[in-house]
C-alpha positions as protocol buffer text, in pm:
chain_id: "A"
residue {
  index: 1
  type: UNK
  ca { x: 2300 y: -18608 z: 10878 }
}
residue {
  index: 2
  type: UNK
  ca { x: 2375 y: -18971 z: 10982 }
}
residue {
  index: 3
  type: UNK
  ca { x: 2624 y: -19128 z: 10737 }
}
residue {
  index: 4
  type: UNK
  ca { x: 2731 y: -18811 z: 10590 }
}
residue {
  index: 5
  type: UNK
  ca { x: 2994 y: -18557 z: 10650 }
}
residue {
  index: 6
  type: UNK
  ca { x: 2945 y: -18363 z: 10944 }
}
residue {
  index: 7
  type: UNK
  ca { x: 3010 y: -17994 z: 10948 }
}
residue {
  index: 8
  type: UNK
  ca { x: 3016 y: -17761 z: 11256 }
}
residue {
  index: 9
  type: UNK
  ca { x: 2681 y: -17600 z: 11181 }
}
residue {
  index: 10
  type: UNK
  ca { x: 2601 y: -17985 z: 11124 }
}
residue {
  index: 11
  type: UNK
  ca { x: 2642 y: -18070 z: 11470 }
}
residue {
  index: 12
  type: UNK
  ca { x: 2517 y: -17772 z: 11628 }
}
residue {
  index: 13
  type: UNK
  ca { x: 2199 y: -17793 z: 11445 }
}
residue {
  index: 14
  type: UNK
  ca { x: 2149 y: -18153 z: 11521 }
}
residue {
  index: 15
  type: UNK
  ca { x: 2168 y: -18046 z: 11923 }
}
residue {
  index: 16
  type: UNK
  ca { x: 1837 y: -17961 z: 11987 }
}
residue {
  index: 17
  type: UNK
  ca { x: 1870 y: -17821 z: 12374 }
}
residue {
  index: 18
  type: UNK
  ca { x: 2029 y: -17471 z: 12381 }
}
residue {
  index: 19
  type: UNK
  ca { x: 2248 y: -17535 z: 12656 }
}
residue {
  index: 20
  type: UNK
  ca { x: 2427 y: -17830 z: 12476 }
}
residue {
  index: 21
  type: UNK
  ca { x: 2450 y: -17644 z: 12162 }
}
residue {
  index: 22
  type: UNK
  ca { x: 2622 y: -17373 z: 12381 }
}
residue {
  index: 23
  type: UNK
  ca { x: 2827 y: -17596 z: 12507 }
}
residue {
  index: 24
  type: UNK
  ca { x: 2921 y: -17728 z: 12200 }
}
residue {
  index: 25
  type: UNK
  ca { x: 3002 y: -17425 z: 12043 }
}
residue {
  index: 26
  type: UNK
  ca { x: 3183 y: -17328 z: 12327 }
}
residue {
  index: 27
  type: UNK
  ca { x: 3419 y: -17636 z: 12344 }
}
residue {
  index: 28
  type: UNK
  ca { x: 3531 y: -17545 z: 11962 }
}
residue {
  index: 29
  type: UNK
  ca { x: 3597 y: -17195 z: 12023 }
}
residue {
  index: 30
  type: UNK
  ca { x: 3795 y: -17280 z: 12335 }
}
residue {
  index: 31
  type: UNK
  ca { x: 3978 y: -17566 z: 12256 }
}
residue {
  index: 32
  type: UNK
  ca { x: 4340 y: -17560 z: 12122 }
}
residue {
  index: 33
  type: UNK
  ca { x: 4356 y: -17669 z: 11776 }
}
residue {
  index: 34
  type: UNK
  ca { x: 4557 y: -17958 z: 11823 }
}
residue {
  index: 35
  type: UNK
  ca { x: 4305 y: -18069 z: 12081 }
}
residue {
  index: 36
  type: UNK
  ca { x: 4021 y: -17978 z: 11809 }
}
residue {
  index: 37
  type: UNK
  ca { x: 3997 y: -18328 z: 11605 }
}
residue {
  index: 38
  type: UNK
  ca { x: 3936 y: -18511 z: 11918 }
}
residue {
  index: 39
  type: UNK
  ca { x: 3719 y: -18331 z: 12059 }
}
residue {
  index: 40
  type: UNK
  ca { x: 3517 y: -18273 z: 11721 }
}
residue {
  index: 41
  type: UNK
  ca { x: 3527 y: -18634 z: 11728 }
}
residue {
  index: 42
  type: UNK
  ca { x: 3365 y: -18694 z: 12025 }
}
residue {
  index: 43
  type: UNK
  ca { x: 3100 y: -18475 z: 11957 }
}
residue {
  index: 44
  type: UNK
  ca { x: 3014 y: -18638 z: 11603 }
}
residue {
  index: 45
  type: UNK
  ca { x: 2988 y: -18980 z: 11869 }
}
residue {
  index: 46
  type: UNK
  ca { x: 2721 y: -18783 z: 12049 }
}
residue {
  index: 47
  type: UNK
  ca { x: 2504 y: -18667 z: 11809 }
}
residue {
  index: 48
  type: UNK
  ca { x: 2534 y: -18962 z: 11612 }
}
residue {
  index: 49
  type: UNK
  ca { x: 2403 y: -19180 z: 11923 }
}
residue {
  index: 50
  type: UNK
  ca { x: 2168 y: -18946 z: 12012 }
}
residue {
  index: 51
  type: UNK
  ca { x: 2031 y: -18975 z: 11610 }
}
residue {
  index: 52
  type: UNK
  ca { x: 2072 y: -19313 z: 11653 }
}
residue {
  index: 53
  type: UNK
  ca { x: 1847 y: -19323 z: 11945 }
}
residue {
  index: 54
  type: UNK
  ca { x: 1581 y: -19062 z: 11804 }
}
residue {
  index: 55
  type: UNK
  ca { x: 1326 y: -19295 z: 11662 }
}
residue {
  index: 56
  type: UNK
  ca { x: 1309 y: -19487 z: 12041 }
}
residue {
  index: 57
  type: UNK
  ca { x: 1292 y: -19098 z: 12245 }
}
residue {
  index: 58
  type: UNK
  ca { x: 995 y: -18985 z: 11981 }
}
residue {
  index: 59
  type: UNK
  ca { x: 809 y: -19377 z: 12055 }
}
residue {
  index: 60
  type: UNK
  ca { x: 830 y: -19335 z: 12445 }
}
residue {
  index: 61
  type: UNK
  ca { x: 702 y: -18954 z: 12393 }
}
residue {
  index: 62
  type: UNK
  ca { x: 388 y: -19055 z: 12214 }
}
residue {
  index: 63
  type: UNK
  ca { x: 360 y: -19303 z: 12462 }
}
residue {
  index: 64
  type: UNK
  ca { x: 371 y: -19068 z: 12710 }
}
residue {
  index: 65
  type: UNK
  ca { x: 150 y: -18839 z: 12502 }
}
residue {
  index: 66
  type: UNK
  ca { x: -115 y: -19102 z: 12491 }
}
residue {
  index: 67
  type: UNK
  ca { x: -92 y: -19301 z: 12855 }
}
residue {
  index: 68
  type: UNK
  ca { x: 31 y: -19042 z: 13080 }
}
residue {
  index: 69
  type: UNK
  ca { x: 288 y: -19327 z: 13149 }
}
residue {
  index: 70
  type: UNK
  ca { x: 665 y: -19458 z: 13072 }
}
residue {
  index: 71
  type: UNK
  ca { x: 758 y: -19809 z: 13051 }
}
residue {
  index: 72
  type: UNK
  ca { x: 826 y: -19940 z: 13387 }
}
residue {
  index: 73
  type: UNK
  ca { x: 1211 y: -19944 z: 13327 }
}
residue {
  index: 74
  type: UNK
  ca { x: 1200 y: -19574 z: 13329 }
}
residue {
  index: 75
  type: UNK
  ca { x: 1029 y: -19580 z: 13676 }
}
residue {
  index: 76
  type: UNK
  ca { x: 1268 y: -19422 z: 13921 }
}
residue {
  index: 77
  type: UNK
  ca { x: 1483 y: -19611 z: 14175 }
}
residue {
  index: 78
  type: UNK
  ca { x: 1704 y: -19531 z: 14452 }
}
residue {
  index: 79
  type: UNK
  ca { x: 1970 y: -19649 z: 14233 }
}
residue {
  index: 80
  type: UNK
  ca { x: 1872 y: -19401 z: 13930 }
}
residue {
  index: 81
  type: UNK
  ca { x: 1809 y: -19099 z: 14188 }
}
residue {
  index: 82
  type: UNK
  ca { x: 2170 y: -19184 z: 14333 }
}
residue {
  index: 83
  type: UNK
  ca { x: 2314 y: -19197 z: 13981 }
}
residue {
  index: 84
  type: UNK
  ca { x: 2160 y: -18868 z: 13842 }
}
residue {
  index: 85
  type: UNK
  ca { x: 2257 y: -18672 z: 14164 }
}
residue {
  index: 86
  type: UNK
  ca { x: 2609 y: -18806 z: 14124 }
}
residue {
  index: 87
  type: UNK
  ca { x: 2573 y: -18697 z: 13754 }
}
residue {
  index: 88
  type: UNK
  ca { x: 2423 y: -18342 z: 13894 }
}
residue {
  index: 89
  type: UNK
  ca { x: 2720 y: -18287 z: 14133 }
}
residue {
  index: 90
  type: UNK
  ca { x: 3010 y: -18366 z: 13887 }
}
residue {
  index: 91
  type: UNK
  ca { x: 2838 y: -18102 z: 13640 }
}
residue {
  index: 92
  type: UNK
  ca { x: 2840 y: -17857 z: 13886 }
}
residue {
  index: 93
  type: UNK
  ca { x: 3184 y: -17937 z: 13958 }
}
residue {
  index: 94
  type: UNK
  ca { x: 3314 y: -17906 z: 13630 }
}
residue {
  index: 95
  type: UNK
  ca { x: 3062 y: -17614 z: 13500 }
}
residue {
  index: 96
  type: UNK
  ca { x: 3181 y: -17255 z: 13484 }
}
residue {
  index: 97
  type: UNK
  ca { x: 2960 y: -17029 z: 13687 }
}
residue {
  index: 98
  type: UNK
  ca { x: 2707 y: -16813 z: 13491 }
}
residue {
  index: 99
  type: UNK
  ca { x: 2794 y: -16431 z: 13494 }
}
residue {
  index: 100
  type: UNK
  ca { x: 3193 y: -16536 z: 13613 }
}
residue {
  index: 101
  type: UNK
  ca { x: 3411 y: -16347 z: 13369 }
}
């Protein structure tokens, strides 16, 4: 959908992991509607960056596919385990518990 309108279904469809299409669909159902254009907007960012960026994800998958190898700048670091586990712990932080009413 990359230059076009984007609709709700638009961006939900374009969100190919479940849980991010949850929470998607979750943030516009729970968000006030005079919070709802900015957060629709940043959404629209997201998927368009992460269309932007689909051409470079399927070239390092068939890489993958075909090596059994990433480029060496995905090779993990202590700096890149330290930055995902920081990522890890502020999701927790901030994500509802499953099953909490």
């Amino acid at each position: 959908m990359s230059g076009g309108e984007w609709t709700i279904d638009g961006i939900a469809h374009a969100l190919s992991v479940p849980e991010q299409r949850m929470k998607f669909l979750r943030d516009i159902n729970m968000t006030p509607l005079t919070e709802l254009p900015a957060v629709l907007d940043r959404w629209v960012r997201h998927v368009t960056a992460l269309e932007a960026a689909r051409p470079r994800i399927e070239a390092l998958r068939g890489q993958f596919q075909e090596t059994g190898q990433l480029p060496a700048e995905f090779e993990e670091t202590e700096e890149s385990v330290a930055a995902f586990d920081e990522l890890r712990e502020r999701t927790l932080a901030t994500t509802p518990e499953r099953g909490a009413a």
